[in-house]
PAVO-963241 format. One line per 3 residues: their letters; for each residue x, y, z of N, C-alpha, C. Coordinates in nm, 4 decimals. Layout:
# PAVO-963241
a = X,Y,Z,X,Y,Z,X,Y,Z ~ ...
This chain:
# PAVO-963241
xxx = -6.9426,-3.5195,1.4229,-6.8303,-3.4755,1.3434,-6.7667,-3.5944,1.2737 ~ -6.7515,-3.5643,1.1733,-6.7126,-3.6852,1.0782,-6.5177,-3.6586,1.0592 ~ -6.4554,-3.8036,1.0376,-6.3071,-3.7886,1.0926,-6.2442,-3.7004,0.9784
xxx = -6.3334,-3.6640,0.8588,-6.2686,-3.5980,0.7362,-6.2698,-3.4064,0.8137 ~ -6.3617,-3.4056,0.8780,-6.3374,-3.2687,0.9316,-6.2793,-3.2129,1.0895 ~ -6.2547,-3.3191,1.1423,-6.1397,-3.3282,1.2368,-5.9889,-3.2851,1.1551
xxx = -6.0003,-3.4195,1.0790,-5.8498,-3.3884,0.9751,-5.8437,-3.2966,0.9465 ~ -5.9138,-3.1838,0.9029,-5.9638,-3.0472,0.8693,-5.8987,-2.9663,0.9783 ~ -5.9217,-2.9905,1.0615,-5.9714,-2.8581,1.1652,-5.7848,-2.8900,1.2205
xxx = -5.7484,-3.0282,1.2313,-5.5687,-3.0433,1.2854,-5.4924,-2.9876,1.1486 ~ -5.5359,-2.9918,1.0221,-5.4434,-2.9479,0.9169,-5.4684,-2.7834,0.9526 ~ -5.5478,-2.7524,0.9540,-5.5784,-2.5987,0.9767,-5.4708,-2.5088,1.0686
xxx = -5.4888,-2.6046,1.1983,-5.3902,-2.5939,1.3330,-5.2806,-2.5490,1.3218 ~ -5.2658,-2.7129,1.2644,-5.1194,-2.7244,1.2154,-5.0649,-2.5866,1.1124 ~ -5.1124,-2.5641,1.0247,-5.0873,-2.4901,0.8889,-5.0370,-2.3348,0.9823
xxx = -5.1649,-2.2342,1.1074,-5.1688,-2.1659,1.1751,-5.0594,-2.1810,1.2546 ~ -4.9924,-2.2874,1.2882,-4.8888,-2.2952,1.3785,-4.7285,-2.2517,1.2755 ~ -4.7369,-2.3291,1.1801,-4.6496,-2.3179,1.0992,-4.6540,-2.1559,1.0744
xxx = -4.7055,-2.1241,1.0536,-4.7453,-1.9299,0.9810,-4.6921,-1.8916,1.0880 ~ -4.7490,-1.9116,1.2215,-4.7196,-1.8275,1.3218,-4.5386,-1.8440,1.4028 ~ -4.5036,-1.9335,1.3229,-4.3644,-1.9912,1.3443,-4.2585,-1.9708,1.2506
xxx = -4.3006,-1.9518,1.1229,-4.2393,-1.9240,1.0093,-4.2278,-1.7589,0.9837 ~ -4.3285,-1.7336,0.9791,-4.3497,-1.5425,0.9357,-4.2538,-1.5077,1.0241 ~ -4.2919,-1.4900,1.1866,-4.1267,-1.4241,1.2061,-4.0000,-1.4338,1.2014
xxx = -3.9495,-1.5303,1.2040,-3.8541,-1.6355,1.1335,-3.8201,-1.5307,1.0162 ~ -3.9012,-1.5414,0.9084,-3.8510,-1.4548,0.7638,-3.8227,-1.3594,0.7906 ~ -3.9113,-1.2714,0.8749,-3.9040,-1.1555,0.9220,-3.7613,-1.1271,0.9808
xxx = -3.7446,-1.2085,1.0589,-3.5550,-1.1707,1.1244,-3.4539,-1.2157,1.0282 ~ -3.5430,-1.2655,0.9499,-3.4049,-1.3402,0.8615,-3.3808,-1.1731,0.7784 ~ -3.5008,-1.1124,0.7022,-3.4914,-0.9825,0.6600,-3.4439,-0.9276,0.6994
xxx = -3.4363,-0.8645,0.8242,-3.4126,-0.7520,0.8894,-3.2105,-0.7791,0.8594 ~ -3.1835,-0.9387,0.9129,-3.0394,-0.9294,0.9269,-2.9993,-0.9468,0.7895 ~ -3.0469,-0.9702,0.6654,-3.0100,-0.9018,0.5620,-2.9938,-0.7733,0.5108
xxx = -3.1151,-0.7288,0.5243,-3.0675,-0.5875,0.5060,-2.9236,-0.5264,0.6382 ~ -2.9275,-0.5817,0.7365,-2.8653,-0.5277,0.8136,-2.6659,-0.5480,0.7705 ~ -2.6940,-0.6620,0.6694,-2.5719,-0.7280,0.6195,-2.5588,-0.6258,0.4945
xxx = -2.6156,-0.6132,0.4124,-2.6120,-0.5119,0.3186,-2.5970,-0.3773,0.3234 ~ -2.5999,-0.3234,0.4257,-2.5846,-0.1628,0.4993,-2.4765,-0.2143,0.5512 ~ -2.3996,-0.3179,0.5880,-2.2551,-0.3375,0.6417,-2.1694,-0.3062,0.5318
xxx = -2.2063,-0.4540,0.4193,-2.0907,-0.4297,0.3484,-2.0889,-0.3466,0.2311 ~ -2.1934,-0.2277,0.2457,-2.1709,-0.1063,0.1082,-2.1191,-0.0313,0.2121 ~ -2.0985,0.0179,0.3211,-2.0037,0.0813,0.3917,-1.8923,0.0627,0.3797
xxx = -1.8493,-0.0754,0.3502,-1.7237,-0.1563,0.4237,-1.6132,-0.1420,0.2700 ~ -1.7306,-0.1201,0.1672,-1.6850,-0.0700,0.0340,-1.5660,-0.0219,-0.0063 ~ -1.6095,0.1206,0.0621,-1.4880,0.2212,-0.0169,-1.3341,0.1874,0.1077
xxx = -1.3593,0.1575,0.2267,-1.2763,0.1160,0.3148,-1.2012,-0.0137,0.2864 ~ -1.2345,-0.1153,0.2252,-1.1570,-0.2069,0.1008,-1.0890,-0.1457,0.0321 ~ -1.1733,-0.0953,-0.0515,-1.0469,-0.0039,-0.1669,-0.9626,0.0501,-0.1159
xxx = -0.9673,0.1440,0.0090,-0.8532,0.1907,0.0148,-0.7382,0.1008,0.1191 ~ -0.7932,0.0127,0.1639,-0.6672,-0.0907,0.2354,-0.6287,-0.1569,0.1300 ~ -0.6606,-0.2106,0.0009,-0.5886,-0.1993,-0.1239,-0.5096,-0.1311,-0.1727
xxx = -0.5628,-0.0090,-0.2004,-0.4636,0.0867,-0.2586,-0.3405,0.0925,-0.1942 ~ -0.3745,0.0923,-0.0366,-0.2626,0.1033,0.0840,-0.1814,0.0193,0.0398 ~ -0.2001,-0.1198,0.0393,-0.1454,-0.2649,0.0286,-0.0174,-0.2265,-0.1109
xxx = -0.0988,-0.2043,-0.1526,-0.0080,-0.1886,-0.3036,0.0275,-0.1346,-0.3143 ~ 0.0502,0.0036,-0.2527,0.1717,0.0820,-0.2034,0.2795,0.0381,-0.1872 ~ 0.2312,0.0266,-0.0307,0.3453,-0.0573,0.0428,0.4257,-0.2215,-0.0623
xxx = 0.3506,-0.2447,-0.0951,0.4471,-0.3508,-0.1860,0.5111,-0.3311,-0.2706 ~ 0.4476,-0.2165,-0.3382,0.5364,-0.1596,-0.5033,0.7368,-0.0958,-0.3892 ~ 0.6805,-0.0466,-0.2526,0.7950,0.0264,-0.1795,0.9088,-0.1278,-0.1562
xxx = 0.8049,-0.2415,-0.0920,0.8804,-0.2982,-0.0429,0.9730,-0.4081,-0.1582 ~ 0.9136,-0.4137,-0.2642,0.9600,-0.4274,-0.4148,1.0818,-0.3260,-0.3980 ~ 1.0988,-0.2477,-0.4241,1.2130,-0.1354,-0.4367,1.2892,-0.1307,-0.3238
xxx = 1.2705,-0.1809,-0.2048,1.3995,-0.1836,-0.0976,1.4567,-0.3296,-0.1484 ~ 1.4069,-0.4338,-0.2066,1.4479,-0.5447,-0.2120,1.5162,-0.5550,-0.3602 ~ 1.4828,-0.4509,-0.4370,1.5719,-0.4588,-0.5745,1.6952,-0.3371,-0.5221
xxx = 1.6930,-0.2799,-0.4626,1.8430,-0.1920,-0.4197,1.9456,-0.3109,-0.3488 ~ 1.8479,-0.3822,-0.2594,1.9441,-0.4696,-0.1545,1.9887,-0.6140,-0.2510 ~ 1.9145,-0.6320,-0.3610,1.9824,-0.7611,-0.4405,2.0611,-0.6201,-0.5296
xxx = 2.1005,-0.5047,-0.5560,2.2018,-0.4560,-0.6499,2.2892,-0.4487,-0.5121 ~ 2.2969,-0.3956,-0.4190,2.4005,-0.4271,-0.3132,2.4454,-0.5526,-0.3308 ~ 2.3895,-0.7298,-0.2940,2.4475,-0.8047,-0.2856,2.5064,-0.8189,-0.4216
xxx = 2.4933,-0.7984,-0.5099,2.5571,-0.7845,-0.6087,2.7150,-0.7398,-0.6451 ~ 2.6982,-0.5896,-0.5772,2.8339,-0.5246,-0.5511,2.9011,-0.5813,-0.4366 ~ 2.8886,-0.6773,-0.3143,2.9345,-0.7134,-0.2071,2.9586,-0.8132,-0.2669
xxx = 2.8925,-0.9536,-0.3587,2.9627,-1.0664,-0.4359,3.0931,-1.0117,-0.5324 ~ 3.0726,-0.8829,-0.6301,3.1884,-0.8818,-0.6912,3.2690,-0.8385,-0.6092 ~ 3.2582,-0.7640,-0.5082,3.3801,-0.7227,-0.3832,3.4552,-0.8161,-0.3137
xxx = 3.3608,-0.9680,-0.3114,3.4303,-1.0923,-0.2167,3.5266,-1.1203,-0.3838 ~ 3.4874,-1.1465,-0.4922,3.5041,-1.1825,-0.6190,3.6758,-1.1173,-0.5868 ~ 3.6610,-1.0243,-0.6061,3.7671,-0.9661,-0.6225,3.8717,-0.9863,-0.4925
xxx = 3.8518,-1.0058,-0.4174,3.9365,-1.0350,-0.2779,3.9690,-1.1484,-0.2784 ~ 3.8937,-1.2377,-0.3427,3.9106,-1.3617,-0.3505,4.0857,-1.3690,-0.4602 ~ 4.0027,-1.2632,-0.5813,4.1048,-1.2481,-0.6543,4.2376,-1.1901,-0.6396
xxx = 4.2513,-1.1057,-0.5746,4.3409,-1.0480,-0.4660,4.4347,-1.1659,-0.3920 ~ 4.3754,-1.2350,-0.3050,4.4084,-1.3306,-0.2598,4.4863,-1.4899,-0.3395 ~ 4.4184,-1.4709,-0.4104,4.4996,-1.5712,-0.5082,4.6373,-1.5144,-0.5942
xxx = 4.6386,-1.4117,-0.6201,4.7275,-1.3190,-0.6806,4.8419,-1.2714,-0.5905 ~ 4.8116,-1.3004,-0.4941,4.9095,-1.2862,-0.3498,5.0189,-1.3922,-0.3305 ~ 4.9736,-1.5185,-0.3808,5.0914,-1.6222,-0.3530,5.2170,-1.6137,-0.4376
xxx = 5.3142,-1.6595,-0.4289,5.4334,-1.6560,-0.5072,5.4066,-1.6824,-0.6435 ~ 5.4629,-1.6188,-0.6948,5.4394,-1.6736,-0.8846,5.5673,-1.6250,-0.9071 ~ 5.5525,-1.6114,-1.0536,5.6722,-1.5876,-1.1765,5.6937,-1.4647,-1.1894
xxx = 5.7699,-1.3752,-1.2278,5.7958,-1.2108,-1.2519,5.7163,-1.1981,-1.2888 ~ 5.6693,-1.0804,-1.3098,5.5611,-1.0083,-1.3619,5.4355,-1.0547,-1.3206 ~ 5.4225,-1.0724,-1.2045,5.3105,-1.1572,-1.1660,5.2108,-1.0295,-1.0846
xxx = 5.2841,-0.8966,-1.0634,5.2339,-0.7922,-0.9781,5.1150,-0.7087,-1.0593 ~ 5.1063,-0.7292,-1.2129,4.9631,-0.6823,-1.2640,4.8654,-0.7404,-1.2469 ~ 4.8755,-0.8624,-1.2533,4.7491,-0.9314,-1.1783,4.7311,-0.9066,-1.0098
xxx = 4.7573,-0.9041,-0.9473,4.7602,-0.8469,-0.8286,4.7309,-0.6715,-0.8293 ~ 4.7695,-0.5983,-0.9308,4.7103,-0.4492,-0.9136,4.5364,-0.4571,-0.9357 ~ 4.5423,-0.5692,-1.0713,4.3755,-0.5948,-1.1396,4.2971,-0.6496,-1.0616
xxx = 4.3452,-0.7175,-1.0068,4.2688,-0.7727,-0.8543,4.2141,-0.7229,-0.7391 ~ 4.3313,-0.6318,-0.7439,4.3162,-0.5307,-0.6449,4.1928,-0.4283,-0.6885 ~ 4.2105,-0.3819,-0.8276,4.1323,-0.3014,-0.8509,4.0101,-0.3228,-0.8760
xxx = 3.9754,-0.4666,-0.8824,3.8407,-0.5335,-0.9150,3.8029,-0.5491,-0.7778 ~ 3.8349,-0.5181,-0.6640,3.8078,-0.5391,-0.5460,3.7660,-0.4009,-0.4940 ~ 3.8493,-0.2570,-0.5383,3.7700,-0.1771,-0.5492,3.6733,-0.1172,-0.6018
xxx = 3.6435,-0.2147,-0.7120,3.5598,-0.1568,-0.7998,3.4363,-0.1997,-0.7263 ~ 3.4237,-0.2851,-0.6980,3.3027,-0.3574,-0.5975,3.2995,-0.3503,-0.5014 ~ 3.3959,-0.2793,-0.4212,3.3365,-0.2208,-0.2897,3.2553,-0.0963,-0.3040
xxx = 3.3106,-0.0306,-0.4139,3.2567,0.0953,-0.4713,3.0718,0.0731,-0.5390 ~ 3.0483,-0.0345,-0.6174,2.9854,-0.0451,-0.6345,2.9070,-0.0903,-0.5323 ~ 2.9216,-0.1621,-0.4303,2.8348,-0.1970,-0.3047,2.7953,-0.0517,-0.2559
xxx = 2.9450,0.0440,-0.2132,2.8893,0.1142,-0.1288,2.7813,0.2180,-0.2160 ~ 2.7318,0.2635,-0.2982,2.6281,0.3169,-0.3711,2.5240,0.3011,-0.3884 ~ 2.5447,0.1424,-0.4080,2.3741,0.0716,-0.4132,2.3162,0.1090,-0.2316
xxx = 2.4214,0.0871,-0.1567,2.3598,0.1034,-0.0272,2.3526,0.2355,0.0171 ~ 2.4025,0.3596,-0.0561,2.4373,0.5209,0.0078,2.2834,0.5564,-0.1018 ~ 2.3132,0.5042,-0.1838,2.1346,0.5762,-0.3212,2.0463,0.5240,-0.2037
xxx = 1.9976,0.3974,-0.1031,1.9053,0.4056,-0.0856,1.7413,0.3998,-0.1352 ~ 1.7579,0.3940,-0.2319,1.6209,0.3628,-0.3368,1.6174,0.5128,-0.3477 ~ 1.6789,0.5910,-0.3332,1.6130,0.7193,-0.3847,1.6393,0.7354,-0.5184
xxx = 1.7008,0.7146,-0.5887,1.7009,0.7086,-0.7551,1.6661,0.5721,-0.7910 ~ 1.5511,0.5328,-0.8142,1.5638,0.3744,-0.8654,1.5372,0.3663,-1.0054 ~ 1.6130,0.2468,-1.0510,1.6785,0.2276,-1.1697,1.5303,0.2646,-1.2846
xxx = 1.4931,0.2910,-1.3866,1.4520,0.3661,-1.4580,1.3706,0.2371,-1.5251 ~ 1.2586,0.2087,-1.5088,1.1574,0.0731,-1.5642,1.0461,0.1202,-1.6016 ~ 1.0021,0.0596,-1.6880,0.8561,0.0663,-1.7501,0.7531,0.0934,-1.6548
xxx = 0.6202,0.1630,-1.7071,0.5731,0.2235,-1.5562,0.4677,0.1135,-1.5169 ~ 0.4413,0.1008,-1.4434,0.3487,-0.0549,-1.3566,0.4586,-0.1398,-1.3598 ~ 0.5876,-0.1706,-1.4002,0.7121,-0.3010,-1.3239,0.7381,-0.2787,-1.2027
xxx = 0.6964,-0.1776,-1.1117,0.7634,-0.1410,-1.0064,0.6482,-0.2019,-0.8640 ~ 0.5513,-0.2542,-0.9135,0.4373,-0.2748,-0.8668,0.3794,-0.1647,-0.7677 ~ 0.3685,-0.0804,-0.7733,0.3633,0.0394,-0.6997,0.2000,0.0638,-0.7663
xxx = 0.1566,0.1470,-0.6650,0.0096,0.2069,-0.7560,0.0623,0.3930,-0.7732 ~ -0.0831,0.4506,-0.8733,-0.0595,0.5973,-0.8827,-0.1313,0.6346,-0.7784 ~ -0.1243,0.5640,-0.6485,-0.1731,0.6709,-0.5558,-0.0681,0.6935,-0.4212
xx = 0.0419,0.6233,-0.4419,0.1734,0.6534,-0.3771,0.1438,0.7810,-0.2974 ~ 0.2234,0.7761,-0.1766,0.2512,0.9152,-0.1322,0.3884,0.9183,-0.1276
């Protein structure tokens, strides 16, 4: 035997070893692809709808948080006005008791306005272009 067909017969080996080491190898690598691909076309429409969900809930939680900044709103002009109240309270010059009624009344005006933003509740919300509310059309 000459050393050119030795070399022969170990490349051969070798090559048979590799095949027999490699082929199933691909083979499992296949199988857990496809097995990955039958996951995530299932996993599909179950995305979409924890989306849709998502964006629900945010367009809602958008709208409790624009009622509660028009509340703090009416609770700042309510301190506004108490404040004003309060300053209108110290001694002054005659006629000093209309500013003190206007004060007064700017103090109800903003308690009034607090208490509404907080009694509506988001159930009437303020009237916006449709998609500003970030809400989707599949709301319940």
């Amino acid at each position: 035997m000459t050393p050119s067909v030795v070399f022969g017969f170990i490349a051969i080996a070798l090559l048979a070893i590799l095949v027999g080491y490699f082929v199933p190898t691909l083979i499992q690598i296949r199988k857990t692809a496809q097995a990955a691909e039958v996951l995530l076309r299932g996993m599909g429409p179950r995305i979409e709808s924890a989306t849709s969900n998502l964006d629900s809930v945010l367009g809602r939680v958008d709208r409790v948080l624009k009622g509660m900044e028009d509340g703090t709103r009416g609770i700042t002009g309510a301190m506004g006005g108490f404040g004003d109240l309060l300053s209108k309270l110290r001694p002054q010059s005659p006629g000093g008791s209309f500013g003190t009624v206007a004060a007064l009344g700017a103090l109800l005006a903003g308690l009034r306005m607090a208490w509404n933003a907080f009694t509506a509740g988001g159930s009437t919300p303020a009237a916006a272009p449709a998609g500003s509310q970030g809400g989707s059309k599949h709301e319940r």
